[in-house]
C-alpha positions as CSV (number, residue, x, y, z in Angstrom):
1,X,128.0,-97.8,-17.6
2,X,127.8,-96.0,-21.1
3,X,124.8,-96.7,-23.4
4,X,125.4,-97.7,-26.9
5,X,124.3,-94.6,-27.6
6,X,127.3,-92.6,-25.9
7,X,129.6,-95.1,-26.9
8,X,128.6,-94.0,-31.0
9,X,129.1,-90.3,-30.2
10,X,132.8,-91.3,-28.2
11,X,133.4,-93.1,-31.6
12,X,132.3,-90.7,-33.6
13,X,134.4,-88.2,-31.5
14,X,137.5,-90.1,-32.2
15,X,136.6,-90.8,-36.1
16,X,136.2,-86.9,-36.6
17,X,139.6,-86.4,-36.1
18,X,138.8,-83.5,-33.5
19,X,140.6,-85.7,-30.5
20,X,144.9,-85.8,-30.8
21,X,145.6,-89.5,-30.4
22,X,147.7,-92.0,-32.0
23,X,146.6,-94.6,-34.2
24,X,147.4,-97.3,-31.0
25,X,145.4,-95.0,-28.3
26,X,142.1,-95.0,-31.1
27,X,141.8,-98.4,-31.1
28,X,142.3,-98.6,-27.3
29,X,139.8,-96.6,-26.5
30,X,137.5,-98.4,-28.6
31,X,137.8,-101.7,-27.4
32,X,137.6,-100.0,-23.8
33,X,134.4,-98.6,-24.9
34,X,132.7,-101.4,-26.7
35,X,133.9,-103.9,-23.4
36,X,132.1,-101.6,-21.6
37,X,128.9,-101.8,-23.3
38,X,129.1,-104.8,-25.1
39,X,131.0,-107.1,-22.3
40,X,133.4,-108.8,-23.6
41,X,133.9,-112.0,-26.2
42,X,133.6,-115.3,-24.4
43,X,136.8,-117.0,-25.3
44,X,135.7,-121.0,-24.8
45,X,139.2,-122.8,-24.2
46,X,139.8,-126.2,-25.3
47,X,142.5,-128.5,-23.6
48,X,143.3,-131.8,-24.7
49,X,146.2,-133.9,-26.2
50,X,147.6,-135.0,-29.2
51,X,144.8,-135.6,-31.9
52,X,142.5,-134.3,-29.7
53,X,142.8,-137.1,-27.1
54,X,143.8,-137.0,-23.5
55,X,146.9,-135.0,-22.2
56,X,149.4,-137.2,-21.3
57,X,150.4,-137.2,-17.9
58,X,153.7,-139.0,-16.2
59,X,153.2,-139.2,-12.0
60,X,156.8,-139.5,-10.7
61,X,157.9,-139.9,-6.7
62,X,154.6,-141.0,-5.3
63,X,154.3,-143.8,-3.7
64,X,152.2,-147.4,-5.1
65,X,149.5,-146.7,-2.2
66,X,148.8,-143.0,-3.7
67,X,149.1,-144.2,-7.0
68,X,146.6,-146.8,-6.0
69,X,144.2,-144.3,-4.5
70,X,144.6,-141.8,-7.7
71,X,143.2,-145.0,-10.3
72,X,140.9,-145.7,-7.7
73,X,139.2,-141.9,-7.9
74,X,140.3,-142.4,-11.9
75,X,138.3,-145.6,-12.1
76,X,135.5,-144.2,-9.8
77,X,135.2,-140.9,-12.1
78,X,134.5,-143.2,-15.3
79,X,131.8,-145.1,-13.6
80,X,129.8,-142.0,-13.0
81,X,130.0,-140.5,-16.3
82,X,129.2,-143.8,-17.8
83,X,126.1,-143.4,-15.7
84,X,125.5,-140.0,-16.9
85,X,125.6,-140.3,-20.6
């Protein structure tokens, strides 16, 4: 893995004009370089529905018993995080 201190001098290389790349292969090579040092961004995901609510979910074709035993793990789910928080 490349030091921040190489990854300067491959910049540097690049901003000097002295390498023949396109505009498109510059900036490649620099976010190459600084993932390699750096690691990369975190990028936290969010998922939810509208207004920020629960997605909305429609359960066709299964039958009432697995319907029952999907609101039974539902209903079990809520009773631990009430006990949690």
């Amino acid at each position: 893995m490349l030091n921040s201190d190489e990854v300067l001098t491959q910049i540097r290389y690049f901003l000097s004009g002295a390498a023949d790349v396109t505009h498109e292969q510059f900036w490649k090579a620099v976010m190459w370089l600084s993932d390699r040092v750096y690691g990369r961004p975190v990028q936290e995901l969010q998922h939810s529905g509208p207004s920020g609510g629960p997605i909305p979910v429609e359960l066709r074709g299964y039958s009432d018993a697995a319907l029952a035993k999907l609101q039974e793990i539902h209903d079990a789910e809520q009773r631990r995080l009430q006990l949690v928080s």
